[in-house]
Backbone as CSV, one residue per row, in Angstrom:
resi,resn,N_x,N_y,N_z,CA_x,CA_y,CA_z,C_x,C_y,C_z
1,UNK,28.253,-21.736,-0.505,27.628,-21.211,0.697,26.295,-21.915,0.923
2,UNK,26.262,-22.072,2.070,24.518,-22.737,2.392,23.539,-21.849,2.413
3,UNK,22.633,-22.098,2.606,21.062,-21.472,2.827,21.684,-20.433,4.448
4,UNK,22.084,-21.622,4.817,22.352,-20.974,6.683,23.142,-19.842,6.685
5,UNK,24.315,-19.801,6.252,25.556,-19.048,6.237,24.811,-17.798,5.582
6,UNK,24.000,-17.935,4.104,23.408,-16.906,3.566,22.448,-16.140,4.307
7,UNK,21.325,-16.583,5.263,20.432,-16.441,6.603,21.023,-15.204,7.316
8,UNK,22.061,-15.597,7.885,22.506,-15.447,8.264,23.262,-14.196,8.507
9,UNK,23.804,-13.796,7.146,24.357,-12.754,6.832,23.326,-11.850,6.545
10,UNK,22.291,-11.728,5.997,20.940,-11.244,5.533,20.894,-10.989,7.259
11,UNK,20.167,-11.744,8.140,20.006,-11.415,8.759,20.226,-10.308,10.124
12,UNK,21.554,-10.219,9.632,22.797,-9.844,10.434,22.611,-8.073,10.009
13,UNK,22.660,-8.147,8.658,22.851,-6.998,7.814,20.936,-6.330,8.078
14,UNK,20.419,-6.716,8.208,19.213,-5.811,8.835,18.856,-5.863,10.245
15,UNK,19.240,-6.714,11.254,19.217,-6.376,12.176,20.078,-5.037,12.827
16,UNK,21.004,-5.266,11.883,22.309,-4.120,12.111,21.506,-2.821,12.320
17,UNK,20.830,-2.794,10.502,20.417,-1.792,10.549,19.017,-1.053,11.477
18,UNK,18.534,-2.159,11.490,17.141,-1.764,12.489,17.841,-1.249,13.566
19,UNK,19.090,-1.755,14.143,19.117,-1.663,15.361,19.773,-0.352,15.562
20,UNK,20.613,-0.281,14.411,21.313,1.739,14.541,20.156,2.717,14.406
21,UNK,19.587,2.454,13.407,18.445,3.714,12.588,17.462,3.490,13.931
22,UNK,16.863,2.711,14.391,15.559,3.038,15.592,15.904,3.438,16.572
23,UNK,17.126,3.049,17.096,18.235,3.894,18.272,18.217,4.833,18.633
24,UNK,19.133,4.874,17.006,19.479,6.601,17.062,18.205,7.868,17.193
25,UNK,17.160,7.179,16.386,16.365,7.949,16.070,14.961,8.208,17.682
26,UNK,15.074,7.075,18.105,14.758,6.669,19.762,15.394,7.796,21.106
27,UNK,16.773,8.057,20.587,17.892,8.681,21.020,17.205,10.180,20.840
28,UNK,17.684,10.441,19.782,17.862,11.717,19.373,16.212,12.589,19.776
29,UNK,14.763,11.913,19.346,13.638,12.487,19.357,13.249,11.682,21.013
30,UNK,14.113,10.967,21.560,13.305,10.698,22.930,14.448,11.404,24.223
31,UNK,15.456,12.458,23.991,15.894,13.236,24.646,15.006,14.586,25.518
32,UNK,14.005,14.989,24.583,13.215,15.614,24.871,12.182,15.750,25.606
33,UNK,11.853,14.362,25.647,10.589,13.679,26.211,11.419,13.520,27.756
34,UNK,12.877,13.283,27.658,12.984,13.108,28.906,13.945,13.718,29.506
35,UNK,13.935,14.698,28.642,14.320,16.352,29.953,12.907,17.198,29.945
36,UNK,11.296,16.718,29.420,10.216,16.916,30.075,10.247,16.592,31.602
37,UNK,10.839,15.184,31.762,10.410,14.505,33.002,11.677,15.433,33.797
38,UNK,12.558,15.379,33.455,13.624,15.350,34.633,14.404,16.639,34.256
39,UNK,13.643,17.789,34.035,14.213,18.976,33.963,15.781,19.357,33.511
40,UNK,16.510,18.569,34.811,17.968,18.837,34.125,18.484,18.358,33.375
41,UNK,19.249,19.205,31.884,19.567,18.663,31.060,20.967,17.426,31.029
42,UNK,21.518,17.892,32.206,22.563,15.980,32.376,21.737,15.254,32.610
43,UNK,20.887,14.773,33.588,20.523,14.019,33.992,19.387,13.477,32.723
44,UNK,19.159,14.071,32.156,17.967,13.640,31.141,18.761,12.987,30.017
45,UNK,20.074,13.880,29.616,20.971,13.152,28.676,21.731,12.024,29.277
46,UNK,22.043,11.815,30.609,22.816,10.098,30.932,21.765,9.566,30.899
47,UNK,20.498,9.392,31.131,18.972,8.489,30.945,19.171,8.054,29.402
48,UNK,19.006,9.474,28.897,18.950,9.137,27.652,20.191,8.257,26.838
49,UNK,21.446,8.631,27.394,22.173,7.576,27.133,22.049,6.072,27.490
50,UNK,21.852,5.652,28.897,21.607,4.505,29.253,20.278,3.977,28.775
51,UNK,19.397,4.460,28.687,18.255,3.875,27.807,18.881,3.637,26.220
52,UNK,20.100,3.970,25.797,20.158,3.754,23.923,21.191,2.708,24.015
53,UNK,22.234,2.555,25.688,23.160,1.580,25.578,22.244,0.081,25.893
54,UNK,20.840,0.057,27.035,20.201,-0.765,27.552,19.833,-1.570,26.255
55,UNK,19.222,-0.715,25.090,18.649,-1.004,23.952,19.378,-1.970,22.601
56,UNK,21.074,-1.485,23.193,22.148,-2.076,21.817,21.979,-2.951,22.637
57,UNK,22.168,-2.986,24.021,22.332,-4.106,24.461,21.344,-5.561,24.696
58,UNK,20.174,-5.477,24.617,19.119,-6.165,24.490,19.147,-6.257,23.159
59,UNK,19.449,-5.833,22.042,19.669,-6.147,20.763,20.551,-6.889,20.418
60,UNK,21.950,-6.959,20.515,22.651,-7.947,20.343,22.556,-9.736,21.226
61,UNK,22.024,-9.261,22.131,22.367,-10.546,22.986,20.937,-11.055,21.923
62,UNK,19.527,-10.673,21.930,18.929,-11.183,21.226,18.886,-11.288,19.945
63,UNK,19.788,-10.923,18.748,20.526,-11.167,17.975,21.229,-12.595,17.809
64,UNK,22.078,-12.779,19.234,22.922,-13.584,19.199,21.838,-15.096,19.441
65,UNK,20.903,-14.713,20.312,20.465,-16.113,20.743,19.587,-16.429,19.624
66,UNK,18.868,-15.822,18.924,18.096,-15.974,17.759,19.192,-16.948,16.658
67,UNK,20.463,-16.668,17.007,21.062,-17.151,15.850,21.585,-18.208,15.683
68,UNK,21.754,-18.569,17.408,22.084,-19.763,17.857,21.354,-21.071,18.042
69,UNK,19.966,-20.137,17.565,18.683,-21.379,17.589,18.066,-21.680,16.456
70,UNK,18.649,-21.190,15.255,18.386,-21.545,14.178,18.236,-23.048,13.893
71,UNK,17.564,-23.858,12.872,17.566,-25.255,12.923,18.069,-24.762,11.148
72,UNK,18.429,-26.553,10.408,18.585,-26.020,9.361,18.322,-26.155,8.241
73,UNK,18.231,-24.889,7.243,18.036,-24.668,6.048,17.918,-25.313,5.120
74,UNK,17.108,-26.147,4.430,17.618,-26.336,3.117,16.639,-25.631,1.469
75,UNK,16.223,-25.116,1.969,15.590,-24.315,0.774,15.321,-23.188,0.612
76,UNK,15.160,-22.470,-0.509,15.292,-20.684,-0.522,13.487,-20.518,-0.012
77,UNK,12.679,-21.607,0.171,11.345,-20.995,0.465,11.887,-20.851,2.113
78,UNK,12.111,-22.104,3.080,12.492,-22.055,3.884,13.656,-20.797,4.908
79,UNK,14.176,-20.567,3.709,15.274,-19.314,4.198,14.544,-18.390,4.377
80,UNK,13.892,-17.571,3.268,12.801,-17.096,3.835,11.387,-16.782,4.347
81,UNK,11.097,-18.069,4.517,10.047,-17.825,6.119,11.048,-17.802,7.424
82,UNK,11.899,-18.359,7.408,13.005,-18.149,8.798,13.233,-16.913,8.865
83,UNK,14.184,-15.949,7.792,14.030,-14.832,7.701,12.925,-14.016,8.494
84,UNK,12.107,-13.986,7.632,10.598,-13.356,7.989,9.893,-13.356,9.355
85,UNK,9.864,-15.088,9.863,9.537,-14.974,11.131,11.027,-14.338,12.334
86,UNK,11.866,-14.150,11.848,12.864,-13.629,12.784,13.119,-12.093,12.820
87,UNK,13.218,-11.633,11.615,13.109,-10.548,11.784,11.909,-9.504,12.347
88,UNK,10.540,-10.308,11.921,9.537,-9.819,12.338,9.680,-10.106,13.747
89,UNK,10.419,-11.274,14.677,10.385,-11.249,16.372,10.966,-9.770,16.598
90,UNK,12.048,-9.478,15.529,12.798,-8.655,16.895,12.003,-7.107,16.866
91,UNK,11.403,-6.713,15.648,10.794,-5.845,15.408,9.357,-5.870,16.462
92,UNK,8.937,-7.009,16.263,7.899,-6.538,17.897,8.276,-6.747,18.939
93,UNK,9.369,-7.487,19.152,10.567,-7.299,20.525,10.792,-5.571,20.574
94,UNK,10.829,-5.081,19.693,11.740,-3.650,19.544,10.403,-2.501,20.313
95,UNK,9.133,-3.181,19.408,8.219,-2.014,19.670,7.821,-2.115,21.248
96,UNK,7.361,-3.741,21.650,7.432,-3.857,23.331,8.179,-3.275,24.177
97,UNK,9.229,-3.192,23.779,10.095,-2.382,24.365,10.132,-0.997,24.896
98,UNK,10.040,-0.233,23.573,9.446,0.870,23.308,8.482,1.005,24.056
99,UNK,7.472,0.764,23.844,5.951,0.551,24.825,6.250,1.290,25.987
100,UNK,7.144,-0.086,26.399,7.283,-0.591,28.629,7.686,1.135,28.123
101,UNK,9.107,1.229,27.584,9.834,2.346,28.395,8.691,3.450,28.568
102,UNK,8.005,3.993,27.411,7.069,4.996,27.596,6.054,4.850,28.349
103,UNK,5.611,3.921,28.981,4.785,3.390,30.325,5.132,3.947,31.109
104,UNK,6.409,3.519,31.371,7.481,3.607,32.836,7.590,5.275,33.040
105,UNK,8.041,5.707,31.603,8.522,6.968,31.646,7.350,7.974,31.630
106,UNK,5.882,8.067,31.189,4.682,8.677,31.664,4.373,8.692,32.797
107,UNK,4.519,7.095,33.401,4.167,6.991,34.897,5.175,8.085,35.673
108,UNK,6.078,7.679,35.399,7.030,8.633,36.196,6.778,10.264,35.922
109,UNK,6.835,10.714,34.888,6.163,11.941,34.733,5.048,12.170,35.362
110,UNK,4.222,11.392,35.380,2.864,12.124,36.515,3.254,12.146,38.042
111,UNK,3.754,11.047,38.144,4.394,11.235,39.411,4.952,12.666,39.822
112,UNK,6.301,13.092,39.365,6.986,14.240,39.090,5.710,15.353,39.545
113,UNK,4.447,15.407,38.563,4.019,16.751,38.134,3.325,16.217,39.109
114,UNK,2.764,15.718,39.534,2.033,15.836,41.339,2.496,15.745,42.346
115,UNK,3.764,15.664,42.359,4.440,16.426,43.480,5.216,17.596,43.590
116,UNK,5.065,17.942,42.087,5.058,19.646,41.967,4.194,20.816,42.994
């Protein structure tokens, strides 16, 4: 096996996981926050769904292109700083993310409560 192929799989195997465990957990504790905004509980749970499918989905595609731009490997120091600097992108990819939505989704809440 190469350095790459090994990268690779490592890489694969924690993005996986970042990407279920912050989700879910995104999911489950940010349902609340947004049947604050939008009172009814469907409408707050399809948000809340489409905000956790928006999220797999911006995860894999950037997954995929990260992987496709790899250059290559030949040493275990090299494997991981590649590692390191990649996983650390998607993790502040993840939190930016995070951020906007709670921007978007405060803004919109004040909105809401002043035209209450």
């Amino acid at each position: 096996m190469t350095y790459n192929t090994i990268s690779y799989i490592i890489y694969t195997i924690i993005t996986i996981y970042i990407t279920v465990v912050v989700g879910y957990k995104c999911y489950k504790s940010g349902y609340y926050y947004v049947l604050s905004i939008f009172i009814d509980e469907e409408i707050s749970q399809a948000i809340n769904k489409i905000l956790l499918l928006g999220y797999y989905l911006t995860n894999i595609g950037y997954v995929i292109t990260i992987i496709s731009t790899w250059k290559t490997i030949n040493s275990f120091n090299e494997m991981i700083n590649e590692l390191s600097l990649r996983i650390a992108s998607i993790v502040f990819i993840l939190a930016a993310m995070h951020y906007m939505n709670m921007i978007v989704l405060a803004f919109w809440r004040k909105t809401s409560i002043s035209k209450k």
